[in-house]
N, C-alpha and C positions, 0 to 999 in steps of 0.2 A: 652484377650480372643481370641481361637482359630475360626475362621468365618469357613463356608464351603458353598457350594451352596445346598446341602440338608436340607431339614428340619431339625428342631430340634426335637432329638426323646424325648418323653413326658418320658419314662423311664428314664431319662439325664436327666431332670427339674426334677423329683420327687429326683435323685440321688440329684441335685444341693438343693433342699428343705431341705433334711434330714441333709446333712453340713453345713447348715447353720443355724441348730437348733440346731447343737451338736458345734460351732464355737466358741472358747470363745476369740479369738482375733478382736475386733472391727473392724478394719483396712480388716484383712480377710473377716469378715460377710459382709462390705459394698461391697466388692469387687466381692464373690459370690451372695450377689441379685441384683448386678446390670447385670450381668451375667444372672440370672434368667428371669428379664425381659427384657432382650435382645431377650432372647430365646422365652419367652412369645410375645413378637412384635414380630419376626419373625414368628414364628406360624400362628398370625395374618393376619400378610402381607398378608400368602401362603393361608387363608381361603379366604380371598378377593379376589385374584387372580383367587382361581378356580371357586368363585363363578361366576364372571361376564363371559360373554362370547368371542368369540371369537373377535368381534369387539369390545370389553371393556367394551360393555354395558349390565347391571344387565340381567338375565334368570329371565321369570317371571313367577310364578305357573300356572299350568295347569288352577287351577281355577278360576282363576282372571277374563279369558273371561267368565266365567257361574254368577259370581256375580252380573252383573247389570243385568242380565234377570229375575233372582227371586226378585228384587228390587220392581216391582208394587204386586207382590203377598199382602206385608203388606198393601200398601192403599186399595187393594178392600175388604180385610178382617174385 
């Protein structure tokens, strides 16, 4: 399989899907879904990647800091 440092385009995995529905050589089929999810981890990787931030650690929702303040709302209720 050809690698490249850009993502894998999701149009290219759906291409890769359909040949390997239409593959009637075993040998080939295995060859293209391992291909597939090659392509599916890497996807993966690059989500992970943008998620976390710049010093490598996760971005956390805006909300998060408002969560524990409506926390006593339910005991006085």
């Amino acid at each position: 399989m050809k690698t490249t440092d850009a993502a894998p385009d999701p149009k290219n995995l759906r291409e890769l899907a359909r040949q390997i529905q239409e593959e009637m050589d075993p040998n080939k089929m295995i060859e293209l879904v391992q291909q597939l999810i090659a392509g599916f981890d890497e996807q993966q990787q690059l989500r992970k990647e943008q998620f976390r931030g710049q010093d490598g650690t996760p971005s956390a929702p805006a909300d998060t800091a408002r969560g524990s303040v409506n926390s006593g709302e339910a005991e006085s209720a």
